[in-house]
Chimera marker file (.cmm) of the C-alpha trace (Angstrom):
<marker_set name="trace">
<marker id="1" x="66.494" y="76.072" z="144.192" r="1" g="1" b="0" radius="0.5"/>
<marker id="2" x="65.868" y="72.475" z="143.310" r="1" g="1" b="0" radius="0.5"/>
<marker id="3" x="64.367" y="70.471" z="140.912" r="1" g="1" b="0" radius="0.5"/>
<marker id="4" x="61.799" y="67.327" z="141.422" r="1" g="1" b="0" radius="0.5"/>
<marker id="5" x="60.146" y="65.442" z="138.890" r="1" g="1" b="0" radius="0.5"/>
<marker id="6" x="57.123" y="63.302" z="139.286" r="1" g="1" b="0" radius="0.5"/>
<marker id="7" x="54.672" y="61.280" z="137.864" r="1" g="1" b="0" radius="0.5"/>
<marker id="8" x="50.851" y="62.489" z="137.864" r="1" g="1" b="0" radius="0.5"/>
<marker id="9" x="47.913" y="60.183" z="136.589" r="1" g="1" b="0" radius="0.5"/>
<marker id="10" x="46.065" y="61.735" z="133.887" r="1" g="1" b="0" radius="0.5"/>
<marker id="11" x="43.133" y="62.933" z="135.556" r="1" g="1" b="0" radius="0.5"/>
<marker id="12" x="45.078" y="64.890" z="137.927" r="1" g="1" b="0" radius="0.5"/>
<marker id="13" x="46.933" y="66.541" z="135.061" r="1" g="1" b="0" radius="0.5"/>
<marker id="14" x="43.829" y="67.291" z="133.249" r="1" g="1" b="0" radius="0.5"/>
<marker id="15" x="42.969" y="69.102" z="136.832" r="1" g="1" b="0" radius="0.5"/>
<marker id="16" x="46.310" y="70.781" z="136.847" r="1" g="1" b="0" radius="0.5"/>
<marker id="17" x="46.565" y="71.455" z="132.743" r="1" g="1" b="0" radius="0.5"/>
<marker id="18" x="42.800" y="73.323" z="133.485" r="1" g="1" b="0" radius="0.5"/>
<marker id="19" x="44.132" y="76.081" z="135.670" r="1" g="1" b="0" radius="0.5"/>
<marker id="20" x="46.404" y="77.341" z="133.032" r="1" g="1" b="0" radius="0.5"/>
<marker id="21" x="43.762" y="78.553" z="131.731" r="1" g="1" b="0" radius="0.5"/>
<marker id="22" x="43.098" y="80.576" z="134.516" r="1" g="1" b="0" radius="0.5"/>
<marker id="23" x="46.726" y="82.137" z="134.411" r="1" g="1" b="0" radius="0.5"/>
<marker id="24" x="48.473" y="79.628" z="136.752" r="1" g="1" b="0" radius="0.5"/>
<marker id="25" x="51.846" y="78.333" z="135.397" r="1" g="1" b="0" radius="0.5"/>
<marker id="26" x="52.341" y="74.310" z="136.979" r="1" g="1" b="0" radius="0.5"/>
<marker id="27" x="55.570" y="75.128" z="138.620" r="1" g="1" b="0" radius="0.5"/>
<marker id="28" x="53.780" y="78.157" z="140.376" r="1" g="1" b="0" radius="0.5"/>
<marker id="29" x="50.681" y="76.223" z="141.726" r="1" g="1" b="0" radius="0.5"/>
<marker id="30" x="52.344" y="73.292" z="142.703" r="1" g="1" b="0" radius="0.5"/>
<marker id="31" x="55.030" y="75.495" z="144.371" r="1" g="1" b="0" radius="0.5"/>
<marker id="32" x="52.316" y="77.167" z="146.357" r="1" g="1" b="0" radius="0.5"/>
<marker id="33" x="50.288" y="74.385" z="147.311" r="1" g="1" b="0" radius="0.5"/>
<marker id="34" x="53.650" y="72.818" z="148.883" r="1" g="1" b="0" radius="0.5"/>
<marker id="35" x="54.624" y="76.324" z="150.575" r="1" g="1" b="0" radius="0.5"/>
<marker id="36" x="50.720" y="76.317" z="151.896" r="1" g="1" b="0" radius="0.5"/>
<marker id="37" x="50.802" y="72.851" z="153.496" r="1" g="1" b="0" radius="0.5"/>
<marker id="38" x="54.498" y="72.633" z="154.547" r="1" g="1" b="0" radius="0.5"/>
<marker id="39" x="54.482" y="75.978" z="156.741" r="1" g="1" b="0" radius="0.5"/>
<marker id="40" x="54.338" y="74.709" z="160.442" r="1" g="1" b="0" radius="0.5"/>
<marker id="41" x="56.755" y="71.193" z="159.257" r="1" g="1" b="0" radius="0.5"/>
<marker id="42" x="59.282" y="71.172" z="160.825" r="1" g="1" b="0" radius="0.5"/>
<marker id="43" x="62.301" y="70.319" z="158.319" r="1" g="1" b="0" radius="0.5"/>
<marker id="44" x="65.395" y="68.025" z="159.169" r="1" g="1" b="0" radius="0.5"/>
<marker id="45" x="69.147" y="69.465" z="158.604" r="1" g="1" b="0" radius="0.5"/>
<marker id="46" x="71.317" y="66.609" z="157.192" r="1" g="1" b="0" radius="0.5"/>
<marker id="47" x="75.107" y="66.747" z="158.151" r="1" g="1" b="0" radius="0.5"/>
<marker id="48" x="77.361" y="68.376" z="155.135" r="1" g="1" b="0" radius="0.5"/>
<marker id="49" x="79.212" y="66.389" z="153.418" r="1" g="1" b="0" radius="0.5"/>
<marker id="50" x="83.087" y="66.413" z="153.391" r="1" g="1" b="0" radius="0.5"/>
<marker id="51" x="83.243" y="68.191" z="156.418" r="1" g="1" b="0" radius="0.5"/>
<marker id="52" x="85.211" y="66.638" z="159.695" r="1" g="1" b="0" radius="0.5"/>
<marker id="53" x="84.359" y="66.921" z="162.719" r="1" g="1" b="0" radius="0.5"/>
<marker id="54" x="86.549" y="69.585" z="164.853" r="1" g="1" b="0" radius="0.5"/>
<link id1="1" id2="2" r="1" g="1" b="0" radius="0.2"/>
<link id1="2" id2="3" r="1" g="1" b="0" radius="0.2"/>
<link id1="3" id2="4" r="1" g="1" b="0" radius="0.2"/>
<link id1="4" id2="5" r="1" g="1" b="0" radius="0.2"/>
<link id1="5" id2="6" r="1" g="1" b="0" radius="0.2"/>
<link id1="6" id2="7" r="1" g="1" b="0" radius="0.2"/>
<link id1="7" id2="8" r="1" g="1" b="0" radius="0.2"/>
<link id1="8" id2="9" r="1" g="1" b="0" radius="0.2"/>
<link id1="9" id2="10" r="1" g="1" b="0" radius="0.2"/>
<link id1="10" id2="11" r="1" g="1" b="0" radius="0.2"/>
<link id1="11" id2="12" r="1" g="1" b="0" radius="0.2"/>
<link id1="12" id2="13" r="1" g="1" b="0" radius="0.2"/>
<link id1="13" id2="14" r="1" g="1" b="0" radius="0.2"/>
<link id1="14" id2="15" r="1" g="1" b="0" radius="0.2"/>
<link id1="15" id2="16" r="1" g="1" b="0" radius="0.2"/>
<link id1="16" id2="17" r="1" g="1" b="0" radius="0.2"/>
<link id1="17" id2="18" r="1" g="1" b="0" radius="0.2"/>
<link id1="18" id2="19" r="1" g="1" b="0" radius="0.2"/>
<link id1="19" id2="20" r="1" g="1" b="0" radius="0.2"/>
<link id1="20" id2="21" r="1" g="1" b="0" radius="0.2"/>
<link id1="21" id2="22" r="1" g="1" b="0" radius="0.2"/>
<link id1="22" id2="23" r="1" g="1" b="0" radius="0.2"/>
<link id1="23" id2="24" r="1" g="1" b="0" radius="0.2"/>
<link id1="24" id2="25" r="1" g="1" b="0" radius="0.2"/>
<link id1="25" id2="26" r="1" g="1" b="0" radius="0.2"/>
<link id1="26" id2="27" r="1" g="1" b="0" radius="0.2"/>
<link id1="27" id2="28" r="1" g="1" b="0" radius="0.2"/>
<link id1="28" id2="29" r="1" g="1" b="0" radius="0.2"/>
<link id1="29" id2="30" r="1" g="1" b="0" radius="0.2"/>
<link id1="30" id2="31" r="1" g="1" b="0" radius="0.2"/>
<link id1="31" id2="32" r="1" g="1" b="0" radius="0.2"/>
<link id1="32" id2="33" r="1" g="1" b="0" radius="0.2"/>
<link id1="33" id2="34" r="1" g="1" b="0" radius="0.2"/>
<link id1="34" id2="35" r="1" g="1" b="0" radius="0.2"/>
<link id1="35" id2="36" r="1" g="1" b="0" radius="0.2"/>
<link id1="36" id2="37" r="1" g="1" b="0" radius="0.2"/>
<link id1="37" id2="38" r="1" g="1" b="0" radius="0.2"/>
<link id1="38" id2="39" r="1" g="1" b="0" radius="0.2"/>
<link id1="39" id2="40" r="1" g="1" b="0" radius="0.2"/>
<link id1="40" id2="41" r="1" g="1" b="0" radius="0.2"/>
<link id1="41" id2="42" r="1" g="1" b="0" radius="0.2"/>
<link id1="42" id2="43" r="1" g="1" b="0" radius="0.2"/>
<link id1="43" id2="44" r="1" g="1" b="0" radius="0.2"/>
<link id1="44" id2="45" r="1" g="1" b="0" radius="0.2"/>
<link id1="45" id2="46" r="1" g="1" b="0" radius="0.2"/>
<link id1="46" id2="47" r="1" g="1" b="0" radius="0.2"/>
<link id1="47" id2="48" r="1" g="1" b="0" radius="0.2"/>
<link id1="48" id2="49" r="1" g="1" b="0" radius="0.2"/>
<link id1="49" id2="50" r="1" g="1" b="0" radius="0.2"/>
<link id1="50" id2="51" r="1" g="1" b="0" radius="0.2"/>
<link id1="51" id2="52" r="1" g="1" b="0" radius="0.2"/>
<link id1="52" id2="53" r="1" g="1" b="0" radius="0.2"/>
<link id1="53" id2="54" r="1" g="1" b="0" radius="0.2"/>
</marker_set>
């Protein structure tokens, strides 16, 4: 798994700092949300690195 950090206005975190009261943890909602609207993307495979071509 990997980590990304980014910067929110503060109205938005209000928004997102509100739902922990209902029991939502940040990385969990945000995490869904993504998962929700990324389903049918289609995602890109970069080459590995340090590998050579056979």
């Amino acid at each position: 798994m990997k980590t990304i950090v980014i910067s929110l206005p503060d109205p938005l975190k209000a928004k997102l700092d509100a739902l922990r009261a209902q029991g939502y943890t940040l990385n969990g909602y945000v995490r869904a949300v993504l998962e929700r609207e990324l389903t049918d993307t289609p995602t890109a495979r970069r080459p590995r690195k340090g590998r050579r071509a056979a």
